[in-house]
matplotlib code that plots the C-alpha trace (Angstrom):
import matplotlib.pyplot as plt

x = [0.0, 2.7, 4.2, 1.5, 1.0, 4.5, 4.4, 1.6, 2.9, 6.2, 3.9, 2.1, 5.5, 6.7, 3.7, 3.5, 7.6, 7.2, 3.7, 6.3, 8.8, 6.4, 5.4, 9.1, 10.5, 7.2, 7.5, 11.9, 13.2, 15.8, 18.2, 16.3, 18.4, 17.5, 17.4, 14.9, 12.7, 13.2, 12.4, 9.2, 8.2, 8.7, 11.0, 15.0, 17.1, 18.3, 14.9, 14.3, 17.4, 16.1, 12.8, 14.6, 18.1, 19.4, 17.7, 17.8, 15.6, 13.5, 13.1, 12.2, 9.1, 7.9, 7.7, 5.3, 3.6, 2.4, 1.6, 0.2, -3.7, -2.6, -2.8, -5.8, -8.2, -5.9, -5.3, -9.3, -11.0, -12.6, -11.0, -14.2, -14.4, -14.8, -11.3, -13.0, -14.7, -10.9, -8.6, -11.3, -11.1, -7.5, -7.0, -9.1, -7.1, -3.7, -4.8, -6.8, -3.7, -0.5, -2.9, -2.4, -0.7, 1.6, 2.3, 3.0, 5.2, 7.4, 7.5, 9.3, 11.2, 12.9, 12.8, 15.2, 17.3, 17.5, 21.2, 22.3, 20.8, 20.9, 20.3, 17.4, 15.6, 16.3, 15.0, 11.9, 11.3, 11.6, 9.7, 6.8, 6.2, 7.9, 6.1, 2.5, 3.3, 4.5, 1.0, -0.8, 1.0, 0.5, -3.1, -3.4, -1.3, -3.3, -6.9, -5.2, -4.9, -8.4, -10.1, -10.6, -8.2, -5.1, -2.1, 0.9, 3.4, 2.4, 4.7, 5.3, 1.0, 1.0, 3.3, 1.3, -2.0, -0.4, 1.0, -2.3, -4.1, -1.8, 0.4, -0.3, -2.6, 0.2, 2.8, 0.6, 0.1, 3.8, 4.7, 1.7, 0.1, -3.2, -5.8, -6.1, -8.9, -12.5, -13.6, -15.8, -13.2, -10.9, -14.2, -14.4, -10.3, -10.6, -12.9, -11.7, -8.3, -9.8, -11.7, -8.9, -6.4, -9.7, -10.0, -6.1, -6.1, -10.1, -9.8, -11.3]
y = [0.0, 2.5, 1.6, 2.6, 5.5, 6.3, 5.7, 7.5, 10.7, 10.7, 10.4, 13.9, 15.3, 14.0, 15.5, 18.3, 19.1, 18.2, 20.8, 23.9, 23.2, 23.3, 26.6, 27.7, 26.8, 28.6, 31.7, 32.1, 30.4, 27.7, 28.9, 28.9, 27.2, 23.8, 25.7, 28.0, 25.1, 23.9, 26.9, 27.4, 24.3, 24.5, 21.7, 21.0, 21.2, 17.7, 16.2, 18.2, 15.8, 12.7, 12.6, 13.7, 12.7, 15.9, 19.2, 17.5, 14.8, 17.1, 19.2, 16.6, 15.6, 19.4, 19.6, 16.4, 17.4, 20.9, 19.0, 15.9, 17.4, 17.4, 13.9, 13.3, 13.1, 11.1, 8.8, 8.4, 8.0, 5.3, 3.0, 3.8, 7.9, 10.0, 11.0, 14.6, 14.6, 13.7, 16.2, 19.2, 18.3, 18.1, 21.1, 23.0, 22.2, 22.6, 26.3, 26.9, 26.1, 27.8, 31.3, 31.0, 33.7, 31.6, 29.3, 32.0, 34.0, 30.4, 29.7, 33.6, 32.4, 28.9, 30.6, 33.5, 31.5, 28.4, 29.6, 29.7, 26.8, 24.2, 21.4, 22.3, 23.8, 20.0, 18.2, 21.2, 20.2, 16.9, 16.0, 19.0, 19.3, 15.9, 14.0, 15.6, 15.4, 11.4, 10.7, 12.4, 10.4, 7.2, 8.4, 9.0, 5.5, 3.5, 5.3, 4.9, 1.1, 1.1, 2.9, 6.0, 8.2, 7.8, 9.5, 8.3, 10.0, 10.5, 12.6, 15.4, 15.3, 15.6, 18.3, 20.2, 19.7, 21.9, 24.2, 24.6, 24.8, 27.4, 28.9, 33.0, 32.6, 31.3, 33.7, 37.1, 36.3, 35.4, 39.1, 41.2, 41.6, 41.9, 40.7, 37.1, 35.5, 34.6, 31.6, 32.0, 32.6, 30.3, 27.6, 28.9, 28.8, 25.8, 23.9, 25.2, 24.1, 20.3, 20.6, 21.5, 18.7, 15.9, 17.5, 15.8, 12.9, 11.3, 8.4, 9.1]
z = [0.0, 0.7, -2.0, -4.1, -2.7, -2.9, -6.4, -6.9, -5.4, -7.4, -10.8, -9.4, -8.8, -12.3, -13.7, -11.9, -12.8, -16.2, -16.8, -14.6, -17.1, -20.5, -18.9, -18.3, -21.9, -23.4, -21.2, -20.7, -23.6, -24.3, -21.9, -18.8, -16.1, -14.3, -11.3, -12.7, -13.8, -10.5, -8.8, -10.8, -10.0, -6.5, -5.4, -5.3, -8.5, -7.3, -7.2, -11.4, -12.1, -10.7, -12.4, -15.6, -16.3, -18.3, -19.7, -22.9, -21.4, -19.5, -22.7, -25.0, -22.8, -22.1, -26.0, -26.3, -23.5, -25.4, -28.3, -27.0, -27.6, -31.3, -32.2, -30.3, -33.0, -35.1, -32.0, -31.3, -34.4, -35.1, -38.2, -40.1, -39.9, -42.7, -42.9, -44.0, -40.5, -38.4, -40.4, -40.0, -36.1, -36.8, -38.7, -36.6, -33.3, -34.8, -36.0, -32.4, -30.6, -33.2, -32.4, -28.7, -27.2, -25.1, -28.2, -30.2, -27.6, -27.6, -31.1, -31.0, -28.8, -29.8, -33.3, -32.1, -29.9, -32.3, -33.4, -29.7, -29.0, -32.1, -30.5, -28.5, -31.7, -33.2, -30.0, -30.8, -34.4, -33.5, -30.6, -31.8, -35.6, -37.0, -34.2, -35.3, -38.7, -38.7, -36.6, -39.7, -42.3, -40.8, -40.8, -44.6, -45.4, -43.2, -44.8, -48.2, -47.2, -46.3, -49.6, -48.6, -49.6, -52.5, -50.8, -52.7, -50.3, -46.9, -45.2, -48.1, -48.1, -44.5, -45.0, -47.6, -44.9, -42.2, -44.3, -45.6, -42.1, -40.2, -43.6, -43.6, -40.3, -38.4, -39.9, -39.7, -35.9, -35.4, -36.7, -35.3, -38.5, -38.1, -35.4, -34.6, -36.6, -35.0, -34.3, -37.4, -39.4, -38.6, -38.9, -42.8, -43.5, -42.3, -44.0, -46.9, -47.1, -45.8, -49.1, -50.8, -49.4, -50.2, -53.9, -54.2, -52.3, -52.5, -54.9, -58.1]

ax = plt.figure().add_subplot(projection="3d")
ax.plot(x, y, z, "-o")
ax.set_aspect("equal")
plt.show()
């Protein structure tokens, strides 16, 4: 039992290290310090270390953690969806969440320090978009398997999707230009560029 409960308690301190630390990257940058994070998160550098080996480590699961919403709709749809009805849910939440003023104030960020820190933007692009963007492909391959769509190469079409979904939206928020869109609009952008991507890739 006290085991248990012991266990318990260092997954809500994992957890609860791991969600300071999202927050810290997003808000401070690359650089922040482990004793930062710690601080931030309210407990002993020592004890950051032994739930996560290295900043690398602890990095790498701060960046899934912030995307891990992403791939939900890919991850719960059933095998016999209209794929037209999971990539809108899709498209809609990637956009939703890239226009968040904390997302957006961290993409700045890594984006600015990415030449300081190399490796980190890497571990970034890695554990963030490539992650997102290999769920999505493996979508399309396995629904072109099934019939319902003909998507010759996966990961450059899963590519093309999110460029399509965030594209000028993403990048006219990044630089101020312009007010963030309403949910309304960001509805119509969005459906348009599913129909778009289906135009291509339904099978004829």
């Amino acid at each position: 039992m006290a085991t248990n409960v012991l266990s318990r308690t260092g997954r809500a301190r994992h957890e609860a290290i791991l969600t300071a630390a999202a927050r810290a990257f997003l808000e401070e940058g690359y650089g922040i310090s482990i004793d930062r994070v710690a601080e931030r998160a309210g407990v002993s550098k020592q004890t950051v270390y032994n739930h996560f080996g290295s900043k690398e480590d602890l990095f790498g699961e701060a960046v899934a953690l912030l995307i891990q919403d992403l791939t939900v709709p890919l991850d719960t749809a059933p095998k016999d969806s209209d794929p037209e009805i999971v990539l809108r849910q899709l498209a809609r939440q990637s956009l939703s969440m890239a226009l968040e003023p904390e997302y957006l104030n961290g993409h700045r960020l890594m984006v600015a320090e990415a030449q300081r820190f190399p490796e980190f933007a890497a571990m970034a692009y890695e554990a963030g978009v490539a992650r997102v963007t290999r769920s999505l492909a493996n979508y399309l391959a396995d629904q072109t398997a099934r019939g319902r769509l003909a998507v010759k190469e996966a990961t450059l079409a899963a590519e093309h999707f999110f460029g399509m979904v965030t594209g000028h939206i993403h990048l006219r928020a990044l630089m101020g230009a312009g007010a963030i869109p309403t949910a309304e609009q960001i509805d119509r952008h969005v459906d348009l560029a599913v129909a778009t991507f289906l135009r291509a890739y339904r099978p004829s």
